[in-house]
C-alpha positions in Angstrom: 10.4 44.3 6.4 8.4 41.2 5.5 11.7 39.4 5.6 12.3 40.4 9.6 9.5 39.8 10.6 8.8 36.5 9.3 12.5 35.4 10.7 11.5 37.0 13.9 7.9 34.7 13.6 9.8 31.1 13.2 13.3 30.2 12.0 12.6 27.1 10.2 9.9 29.1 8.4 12.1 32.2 7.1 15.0 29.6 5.8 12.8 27.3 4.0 11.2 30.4 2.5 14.8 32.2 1.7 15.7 29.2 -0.4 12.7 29.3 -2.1 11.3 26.0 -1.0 7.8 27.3 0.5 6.5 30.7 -0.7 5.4 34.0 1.4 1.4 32.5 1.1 2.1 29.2 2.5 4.4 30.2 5.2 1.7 32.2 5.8 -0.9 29.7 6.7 1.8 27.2 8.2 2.1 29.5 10.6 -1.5 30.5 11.8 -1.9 26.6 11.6 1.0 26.3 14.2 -1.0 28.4 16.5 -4.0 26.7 16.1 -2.1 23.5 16.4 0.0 24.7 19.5 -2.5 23.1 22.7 -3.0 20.1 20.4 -0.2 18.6 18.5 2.3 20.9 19.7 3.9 20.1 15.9 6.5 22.5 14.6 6.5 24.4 11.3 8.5 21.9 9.4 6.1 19.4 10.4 3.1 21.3 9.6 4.7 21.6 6.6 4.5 17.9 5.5 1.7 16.2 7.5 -0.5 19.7 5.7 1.0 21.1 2.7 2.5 17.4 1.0 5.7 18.8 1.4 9.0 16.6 0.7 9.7 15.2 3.9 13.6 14.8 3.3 13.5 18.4 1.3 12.1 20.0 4.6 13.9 18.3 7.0 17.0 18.6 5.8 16.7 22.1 6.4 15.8 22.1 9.8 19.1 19.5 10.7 21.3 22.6 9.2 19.5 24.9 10.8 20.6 23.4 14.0 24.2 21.7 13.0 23.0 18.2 13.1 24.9 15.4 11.4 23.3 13.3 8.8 23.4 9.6 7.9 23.9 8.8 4.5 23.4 5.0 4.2 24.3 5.4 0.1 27.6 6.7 1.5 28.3 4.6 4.5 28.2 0.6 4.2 26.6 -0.9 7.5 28.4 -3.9 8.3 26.0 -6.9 9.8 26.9 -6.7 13.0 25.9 -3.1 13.6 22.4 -4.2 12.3 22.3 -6.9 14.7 23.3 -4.9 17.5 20.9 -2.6 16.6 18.4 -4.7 16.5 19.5 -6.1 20.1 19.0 -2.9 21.4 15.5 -2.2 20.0 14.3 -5.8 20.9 15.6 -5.3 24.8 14.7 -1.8 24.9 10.8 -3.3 25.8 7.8 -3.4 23.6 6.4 0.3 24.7 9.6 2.1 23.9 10.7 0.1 20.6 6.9 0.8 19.5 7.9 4.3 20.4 11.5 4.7 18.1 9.2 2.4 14.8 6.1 5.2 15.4 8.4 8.1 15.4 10.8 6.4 13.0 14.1 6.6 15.4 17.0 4.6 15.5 19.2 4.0 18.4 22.7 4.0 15.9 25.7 3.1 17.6 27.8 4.3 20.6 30.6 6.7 19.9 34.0 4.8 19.2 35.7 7.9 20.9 32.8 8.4 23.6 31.7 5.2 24.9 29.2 6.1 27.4 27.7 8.8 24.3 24.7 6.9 22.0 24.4 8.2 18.3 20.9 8.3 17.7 19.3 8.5 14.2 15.7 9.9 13.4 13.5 11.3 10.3 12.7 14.7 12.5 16.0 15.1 14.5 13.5 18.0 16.7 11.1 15.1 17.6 10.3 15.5 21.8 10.3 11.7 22.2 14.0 11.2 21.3 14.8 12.4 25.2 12.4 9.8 26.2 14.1 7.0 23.8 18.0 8.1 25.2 16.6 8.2 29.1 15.0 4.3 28.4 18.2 3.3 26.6 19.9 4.3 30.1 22.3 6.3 27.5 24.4 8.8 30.0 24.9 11.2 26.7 23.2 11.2 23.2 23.8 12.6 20.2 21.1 13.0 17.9 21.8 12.9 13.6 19.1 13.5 11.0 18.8 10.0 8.4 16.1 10.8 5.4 12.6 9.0 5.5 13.6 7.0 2.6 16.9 5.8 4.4 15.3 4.9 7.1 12.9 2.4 5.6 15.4 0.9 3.9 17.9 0.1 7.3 14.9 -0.8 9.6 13.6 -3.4 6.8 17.0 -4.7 7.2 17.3 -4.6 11.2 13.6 -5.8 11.6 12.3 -7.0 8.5 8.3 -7.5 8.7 7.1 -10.9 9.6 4.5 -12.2 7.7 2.0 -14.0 10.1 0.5 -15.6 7.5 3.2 -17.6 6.1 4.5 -18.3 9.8 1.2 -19.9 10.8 1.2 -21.9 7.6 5.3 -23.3 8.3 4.3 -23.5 12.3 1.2 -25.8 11.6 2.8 -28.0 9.2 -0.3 -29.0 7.3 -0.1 -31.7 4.7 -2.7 -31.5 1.6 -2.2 -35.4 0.7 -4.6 -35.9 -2.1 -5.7 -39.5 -4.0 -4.3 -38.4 -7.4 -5.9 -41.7 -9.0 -9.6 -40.7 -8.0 -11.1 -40.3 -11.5 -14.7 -39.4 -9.9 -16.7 -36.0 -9.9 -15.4 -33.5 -8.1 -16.6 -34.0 -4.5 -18.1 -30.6 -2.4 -17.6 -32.6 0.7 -14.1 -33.1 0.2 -13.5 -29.7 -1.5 -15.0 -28.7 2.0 -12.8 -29.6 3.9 -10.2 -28.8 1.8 -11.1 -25.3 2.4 -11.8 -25.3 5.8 -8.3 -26.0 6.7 -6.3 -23.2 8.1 -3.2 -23.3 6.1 -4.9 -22.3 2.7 -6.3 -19.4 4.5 -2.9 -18.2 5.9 -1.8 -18.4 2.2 -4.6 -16.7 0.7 -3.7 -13.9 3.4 -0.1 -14.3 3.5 0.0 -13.9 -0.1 -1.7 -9.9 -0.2 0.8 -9.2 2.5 3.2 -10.4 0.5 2.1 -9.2 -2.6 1.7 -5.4 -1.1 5.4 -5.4 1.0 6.9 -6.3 -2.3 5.3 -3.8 -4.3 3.9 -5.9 -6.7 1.2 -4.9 -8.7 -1.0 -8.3 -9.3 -0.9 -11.9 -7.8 -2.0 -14.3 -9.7 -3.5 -17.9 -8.5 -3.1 -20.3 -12.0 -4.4 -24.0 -11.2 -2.6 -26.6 -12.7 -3.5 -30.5 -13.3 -1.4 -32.6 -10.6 -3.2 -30.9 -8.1 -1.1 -28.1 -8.0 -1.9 -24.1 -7.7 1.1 -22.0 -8.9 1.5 -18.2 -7.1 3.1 -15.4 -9.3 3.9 -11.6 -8.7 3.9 -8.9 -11.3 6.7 -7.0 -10.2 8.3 -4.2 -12.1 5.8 -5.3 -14.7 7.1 -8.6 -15.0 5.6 -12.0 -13.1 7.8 -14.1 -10.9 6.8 -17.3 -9.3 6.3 -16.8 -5.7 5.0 -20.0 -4.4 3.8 -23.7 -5.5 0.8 -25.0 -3.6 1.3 -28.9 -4.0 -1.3 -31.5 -3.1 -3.9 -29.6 -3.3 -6.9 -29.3 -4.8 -6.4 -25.9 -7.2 -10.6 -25.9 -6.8 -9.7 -25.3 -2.8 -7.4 -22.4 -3.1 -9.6 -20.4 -6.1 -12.6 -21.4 -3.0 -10.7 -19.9 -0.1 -9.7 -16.1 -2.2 -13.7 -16.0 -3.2 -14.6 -16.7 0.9 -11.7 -14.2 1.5 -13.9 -11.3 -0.4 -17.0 -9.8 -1.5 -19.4 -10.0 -4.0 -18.1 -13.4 -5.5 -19.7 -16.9 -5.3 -17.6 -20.0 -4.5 -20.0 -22.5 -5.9 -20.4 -20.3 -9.5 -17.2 -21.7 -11.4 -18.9 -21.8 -15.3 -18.5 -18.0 -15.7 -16.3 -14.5 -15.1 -16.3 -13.4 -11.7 -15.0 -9.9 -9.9 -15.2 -9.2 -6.5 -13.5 -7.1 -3.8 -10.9 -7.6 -0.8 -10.1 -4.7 1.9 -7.1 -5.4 4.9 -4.8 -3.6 7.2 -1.6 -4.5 6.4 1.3 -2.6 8.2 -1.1 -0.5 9.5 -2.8 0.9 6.0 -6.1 0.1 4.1 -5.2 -1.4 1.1 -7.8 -2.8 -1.7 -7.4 -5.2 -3.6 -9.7 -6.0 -6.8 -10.4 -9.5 -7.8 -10.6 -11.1 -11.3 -12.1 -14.6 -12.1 -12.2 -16.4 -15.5 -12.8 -20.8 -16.1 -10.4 -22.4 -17.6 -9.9 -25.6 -19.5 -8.5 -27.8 -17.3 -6.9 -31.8 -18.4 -9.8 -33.9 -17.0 -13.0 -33.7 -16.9 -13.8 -33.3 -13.1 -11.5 -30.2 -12.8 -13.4 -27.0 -12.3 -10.2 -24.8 -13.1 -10.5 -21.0 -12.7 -7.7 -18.6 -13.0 -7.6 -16.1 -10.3 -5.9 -12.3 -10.3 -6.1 -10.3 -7.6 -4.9 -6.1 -8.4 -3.2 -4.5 -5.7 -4.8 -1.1 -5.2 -2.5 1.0 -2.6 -3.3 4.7 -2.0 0.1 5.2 -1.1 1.5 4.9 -4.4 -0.8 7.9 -5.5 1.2 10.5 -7.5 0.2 14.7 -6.3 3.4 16.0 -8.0 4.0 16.2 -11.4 7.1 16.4 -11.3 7.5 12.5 -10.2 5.6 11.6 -13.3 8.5 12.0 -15.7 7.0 14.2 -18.1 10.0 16.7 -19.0 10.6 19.1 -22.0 7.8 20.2 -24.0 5.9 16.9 -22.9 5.1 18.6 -19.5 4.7 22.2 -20.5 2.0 21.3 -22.7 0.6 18.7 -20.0 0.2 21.7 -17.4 -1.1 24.2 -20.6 -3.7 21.4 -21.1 -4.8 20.8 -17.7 -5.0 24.6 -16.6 -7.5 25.7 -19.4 -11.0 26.6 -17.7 -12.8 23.8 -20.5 -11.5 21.1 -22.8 -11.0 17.4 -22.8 -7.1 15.2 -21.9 -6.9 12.1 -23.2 -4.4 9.7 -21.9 -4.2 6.6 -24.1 -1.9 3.3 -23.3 -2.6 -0.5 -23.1 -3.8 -1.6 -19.7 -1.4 -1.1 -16.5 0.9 1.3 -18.0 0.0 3.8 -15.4 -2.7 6.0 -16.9 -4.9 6.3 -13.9 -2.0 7.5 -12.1 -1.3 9.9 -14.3 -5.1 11.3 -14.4 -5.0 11.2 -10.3 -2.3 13.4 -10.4 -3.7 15.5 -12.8 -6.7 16.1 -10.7 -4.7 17.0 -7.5 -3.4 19.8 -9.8 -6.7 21.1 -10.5 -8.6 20.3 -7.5 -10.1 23.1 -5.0 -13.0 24.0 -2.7 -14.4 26.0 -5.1 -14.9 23.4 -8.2 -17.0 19.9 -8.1 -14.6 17.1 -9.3 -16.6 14.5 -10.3 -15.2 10.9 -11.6 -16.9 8.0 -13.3 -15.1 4.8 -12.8 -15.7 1.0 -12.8 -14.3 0.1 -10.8 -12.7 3.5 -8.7 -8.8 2.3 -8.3 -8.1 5.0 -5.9 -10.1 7.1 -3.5 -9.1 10.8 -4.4 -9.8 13.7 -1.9 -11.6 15.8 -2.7 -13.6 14.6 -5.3 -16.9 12.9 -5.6 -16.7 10.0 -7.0 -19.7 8.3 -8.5 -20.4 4.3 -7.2 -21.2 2.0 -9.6 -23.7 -0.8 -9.1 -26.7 -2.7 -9.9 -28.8 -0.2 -10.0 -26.5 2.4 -11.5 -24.2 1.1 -14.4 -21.6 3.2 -16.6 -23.8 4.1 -19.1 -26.7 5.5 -16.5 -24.0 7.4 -14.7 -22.9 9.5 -17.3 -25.8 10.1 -18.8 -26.6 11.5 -15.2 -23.7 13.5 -14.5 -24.6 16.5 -16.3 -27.3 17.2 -14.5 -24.7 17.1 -11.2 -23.6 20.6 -11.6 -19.5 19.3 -12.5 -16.9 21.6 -13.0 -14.6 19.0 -13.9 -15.4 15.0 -14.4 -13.3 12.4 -14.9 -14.2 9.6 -16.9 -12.5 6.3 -16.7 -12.7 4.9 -20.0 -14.5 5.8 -23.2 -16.0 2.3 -24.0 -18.1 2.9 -26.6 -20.1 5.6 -28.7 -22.3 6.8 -25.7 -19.2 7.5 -22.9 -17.0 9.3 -26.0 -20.2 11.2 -26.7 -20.9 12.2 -23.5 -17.4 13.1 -22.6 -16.8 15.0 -25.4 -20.3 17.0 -24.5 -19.0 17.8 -21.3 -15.6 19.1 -23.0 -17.6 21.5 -25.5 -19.9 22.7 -23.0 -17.4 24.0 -20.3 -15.7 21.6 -18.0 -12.4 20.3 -17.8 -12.6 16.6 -19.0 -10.1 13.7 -18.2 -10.7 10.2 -19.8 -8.5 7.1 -21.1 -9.0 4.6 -24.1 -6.8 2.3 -25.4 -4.5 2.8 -28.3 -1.4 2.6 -29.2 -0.5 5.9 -29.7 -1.6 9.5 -29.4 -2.5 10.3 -33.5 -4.4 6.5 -33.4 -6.4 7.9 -30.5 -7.9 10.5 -32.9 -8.7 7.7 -35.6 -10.7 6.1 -32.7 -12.3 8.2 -31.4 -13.6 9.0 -35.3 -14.4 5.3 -36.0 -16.5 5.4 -33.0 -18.5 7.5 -34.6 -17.5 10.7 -32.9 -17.6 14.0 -35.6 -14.0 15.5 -36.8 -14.8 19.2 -35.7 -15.9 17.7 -32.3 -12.8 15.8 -31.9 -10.5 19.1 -33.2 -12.2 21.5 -30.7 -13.0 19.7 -27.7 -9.4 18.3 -27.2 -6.5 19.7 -25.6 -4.6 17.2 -25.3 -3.9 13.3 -25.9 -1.0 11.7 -23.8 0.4 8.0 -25.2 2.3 6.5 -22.2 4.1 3.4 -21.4 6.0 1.9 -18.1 9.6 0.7 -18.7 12.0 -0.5 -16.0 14.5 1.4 -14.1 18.1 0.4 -14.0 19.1 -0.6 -10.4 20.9 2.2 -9.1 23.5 -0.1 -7.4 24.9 -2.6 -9.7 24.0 -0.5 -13.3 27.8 -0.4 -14.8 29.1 2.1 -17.2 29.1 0.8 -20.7 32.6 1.7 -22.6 31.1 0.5 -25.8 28.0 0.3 -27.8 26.7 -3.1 -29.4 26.8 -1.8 -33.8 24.1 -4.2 -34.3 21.5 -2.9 -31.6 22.2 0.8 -32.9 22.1 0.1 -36.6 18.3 -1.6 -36.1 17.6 0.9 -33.7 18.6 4.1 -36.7 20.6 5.8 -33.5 24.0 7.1 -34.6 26.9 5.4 -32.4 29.3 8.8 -32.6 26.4 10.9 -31.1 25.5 8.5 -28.2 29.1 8.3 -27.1 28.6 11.7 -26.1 26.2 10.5 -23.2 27.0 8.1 -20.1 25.1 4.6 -21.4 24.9 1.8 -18.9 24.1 -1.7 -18.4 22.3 -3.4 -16.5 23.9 -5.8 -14.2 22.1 -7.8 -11.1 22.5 -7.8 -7.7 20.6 -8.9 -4.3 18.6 -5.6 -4.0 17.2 -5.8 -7.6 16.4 -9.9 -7.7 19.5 -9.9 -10.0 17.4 -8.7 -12.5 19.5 -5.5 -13.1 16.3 -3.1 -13.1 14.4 -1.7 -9.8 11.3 0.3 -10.6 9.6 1.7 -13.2 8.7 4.8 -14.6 6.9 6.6 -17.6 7.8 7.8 -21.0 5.0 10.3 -22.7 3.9 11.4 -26.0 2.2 14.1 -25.9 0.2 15.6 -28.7 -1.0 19.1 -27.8 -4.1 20.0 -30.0 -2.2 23.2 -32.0 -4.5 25.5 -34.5 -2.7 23.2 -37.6 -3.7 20.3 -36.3 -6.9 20.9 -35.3 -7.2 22.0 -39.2 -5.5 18.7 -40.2 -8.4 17.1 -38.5 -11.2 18.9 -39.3 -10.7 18.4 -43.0 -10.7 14.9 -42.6 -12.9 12.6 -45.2 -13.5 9.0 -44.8 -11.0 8.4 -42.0 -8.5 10.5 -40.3 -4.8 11.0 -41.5 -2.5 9.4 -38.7 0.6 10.1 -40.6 -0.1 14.2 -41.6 -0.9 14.4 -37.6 2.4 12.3 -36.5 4.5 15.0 -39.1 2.4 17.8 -37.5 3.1 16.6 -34.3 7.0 16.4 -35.1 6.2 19.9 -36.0 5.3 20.9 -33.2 7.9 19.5 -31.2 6.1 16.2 -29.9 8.7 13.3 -28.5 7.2 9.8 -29.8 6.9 7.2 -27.1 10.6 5.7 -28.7 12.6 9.0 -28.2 10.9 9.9 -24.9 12.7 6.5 -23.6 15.9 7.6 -25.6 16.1 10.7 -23.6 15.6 8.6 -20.2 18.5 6.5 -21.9 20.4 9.1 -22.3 20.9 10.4 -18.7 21.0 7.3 -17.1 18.1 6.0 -16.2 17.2 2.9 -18.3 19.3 1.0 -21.5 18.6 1.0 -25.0 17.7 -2.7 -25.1 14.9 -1.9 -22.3 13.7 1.3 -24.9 13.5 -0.7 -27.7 11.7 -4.0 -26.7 8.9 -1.7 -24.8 8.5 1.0 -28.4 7.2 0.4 -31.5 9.3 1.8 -34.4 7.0 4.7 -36.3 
């Protein structure tokens, strides 16, 4: 009966529901959210769906275009020759600035015309349901139209190829044509007036600014500005955790460029260059907020009147904020005791890893697992990397350090905290407090590995049945590249020498499909694109709690790895052997980012 009258209520609703992709409770509220929605938005269910519930855009929509019999684009599938870009592109440009804002704000693509049907226009879009494709066909002055569904993530990819996003910045800097001619024999002080005016000229602006647009379109994950003596400021990109040079400022003073990305942001001095700075830059950039955190540290430079500092500038983009677990790569036992941990009422998870191998992301997501009207998330970082909802998170200042906020947050009523780092003795005290006394606690620190995160925490100072009984969990994790989906080639045999150091036995791995990694355009001929995570986790079990407990004058790593073994815990190596092993990554990449145990 529920069945009928659900089917009877909306179409979309009762197939996505029948396949099991939304259940009974969230059709439920989709629904009454329609009818709330229906004098304002006038959204369907599918897109209720997604802008409300986070649900897969391409998952959901895919649905709805075989609901209704449309076609779909599969750009893996079909190779788009670059003339049909161009002539797309044509038609968008000469389709006037209202309407082509129109197709980019409701992601729609004016394909092709039919071969067979001349006067009928194929046109492509992420919702193939949207009420402004009419409108697009009518200003197109197309006398039929077809409309086919093409996946959100297709679509990004062919419109960066038929309009790929201008960077003003860098435009401004070619169009003005600026020269930074320096006297390279000047052996004098260095000289504010001239530094001045250095500065004040516009081109080292537009490359200050050009460079975050850059930076964040490229999905890089730090710029950095290095000086160098000649009066030269190189530019690099970590990319896929690896820096590439972007750009070589020449004839200029490096003082001037380190000058213009303090000006650029807050809470940094220009005329301070003897100690560590940090500071803070916020821009739109293709219409989104995006933070970026500033790092500055003197260096030595070759003469005595350079003032070198080294500047990095962490990209800090919302959008790359993980809510599903599932895209977090934890598989196997690794994630059932991940969501074990993180559903008990009280109890501490640890995630432990050297600095930018993703633990805040992991953390963040997490959270959105556990977050809810009816508990107070509260997080203490320095600095906050991203802005969660539904939390409160604590701002830390001048007049409210680390220390003084934790100390402070039990008093705050949490039901869960977050805690970015356990520093020292106090944060790991407190933290573990909050674990023993009823709260769901997530923290970092930095080790190597998940056991040598217990032998911290006990050479801090922290007591062995505290450590047992307060933790649930401790997560190791690590970032290593992805193999680029287009050029990785199928590898028809192993190298002996790499498997012989590696222990793996040959016969056994030819039983998988191991690749290579090749190079092409879309990867920077690097042969990887991406990166994701591998995971040990070490689930606190009643042994090894024991195992800890009875521990003397320092804690026994190796009877907690064997435990751990036990237990059915993946070390960081195999966890990258099993991503190996379907695919995903090589060997070689496995091995240069694990330690051997």
């Amino acid at each position: 009966m529920i069945e009928t009258n659900l089917e009877m209520t909306d179409k979309i609703g009762y197939l996505l529901f029948k396949k099991g992709i939304i259940d009974a409770i969230t059709l439920e509220k989709a629904i009454t959210a329609k009818v709330h929605d229906r004098n304002k938005l006038r959204r369907n269910l599918a897109q209720i769906l997604v802008d409300e519930f986070s649900y897969d855009h391409d998952v959901v929509f895919r649905e709805v275009a075989i609901l209704y019999a449309f076609r779909e684009l599969d750009i893996d599938t079909y190779e788009i020759p670059a003339d049909r870009l161009d002539a797309i592109r044509k038609m968008m440009e000469e389709a006037g600035e209202e309407l082509k804002e129109i197709m980019l704000r409701h992601k729609i693509i004016p394909f092709m015309y039919d071969d067979r049907q001349r006067d009928k226009l194929i046109i492509a879009a992420i919702d193939p349901t949207d009420r402004n494709i009419p409108k697009v066909a009518f200003g197109l002055n197309a006398q039929r139209y077809e409309v086919i569904f093409i996946k959100k993530k297709d679509y990004e990819t062919l419109i960066e190829k038929i309009l790929p996003p201008e960077n003003v910045y860098l435009k401004a800097i070619i169009d003005e044509d600026q020269n930074f001619i320096q006297d390279e024999n000047k052996e004098k002080d260095l000289d504010e007036e001239e530094l001045d005016a250095e500065i004040n000229k516009s081109a080292l602006i537009n490359l200050v600014e050009g460079s975050l647009v850059e930076g964040v379109r490229k999905g890089a994950s730090d710029i950095h500005f290095i000086p160098c003596s000649g009066h030269r400021t190189e530019i690099y990109m970590r990319i896929d955790g690896t820096l590439r040079l972007w750009h070589v400022q020449e004839s200029t003073l490096p003082e001037a460029v380190t000058a213009v990305v303090k000006d650029r942001g807050k809470g940094m001095d220009r005329f301070e260059r003897e100690m560590a700075q940090d500071g803070f830059i916020q821009r739109e950039i293709d219409s989104y907020i995006i933070r970026f955190r500033v790092s500055v540290l003197p260096m030595v430079g070759t003469e005595l009147k350079n003032k070198f500092e080294s500047v990095v500038i962490r990209i800090l983009d919302d959008r790359k904020v993980i809510r599903d677990l599932d895209k977090l790569g934890l598989v196997g036992i690794a994630r059932q005791n991940f969501v074990k941990a993180i559903s008990q009422p009280q109890g501490m998870v640890i995630l432990t890893g050297p600095t930018g191998c993703g633990k805040s992301t992991t953390l963040v997501a997490a959270l959105f697992q556990v977050i809810n009207p009816e508990v107070n998330v509260l997080t203490v970082e320095d600095p906050v990397e991203y802005v969660i909802e539904g939390a409160r998170q604590l701002k830390i200042g001048y007049k409210m350090n680390f220390e003084q906020a934790i100390r402070s947050i039990l008093r705050h009523d949490p039901d869960i905290v977050l805690v970015g780092e356990m520093r020292d003795k106090i944060t790991a005290e407190t933290a573990i407090k909050l674990a023993n006394t009823g709260h769901l606690t997530f923290s970092t620190l930095h080790t190597n590995d998940a056991p040598s995160a217990v032998a911290r925490l006990y050479k801090m100072g922290i007591e062995p049945f505290l450590i047992a009984y307060a933790i649930n969990l401790i997560v190791a994790q690590r970032l290593i590249r992805k193999l680029c989906a287009k050029c990785k080639k199928k590898v028809t045999s192993l190298d002996d020498a790499i498997m012989e150091a590696a222990g793996l036995n040959i016969e056994e791995w030819k039983n998988y499909e191991n690749y290579r990694a090749v190079g092409c355009d879309d990867c920077n001929h690097t042969g990887y694109k991406g990166r994701m995570a591998i995971h040990e986790a070490l689930y606190f079990t009643k042994e090894l709690r024991q195992i800890i407990v009875r521990s003397g004058e320092e804690v026994d790593e190796e009877a907690i790895r064997i435990q751990a073994k036990k237990d059915g815990t993946l070390n960081l190596r195999e966890s990258g052997l099993e991503k190996a092993k379907v695919g995903l990554t090589t060997i070689e990449e496995v091995l240069s980012s694990t330690m051997e145990e």
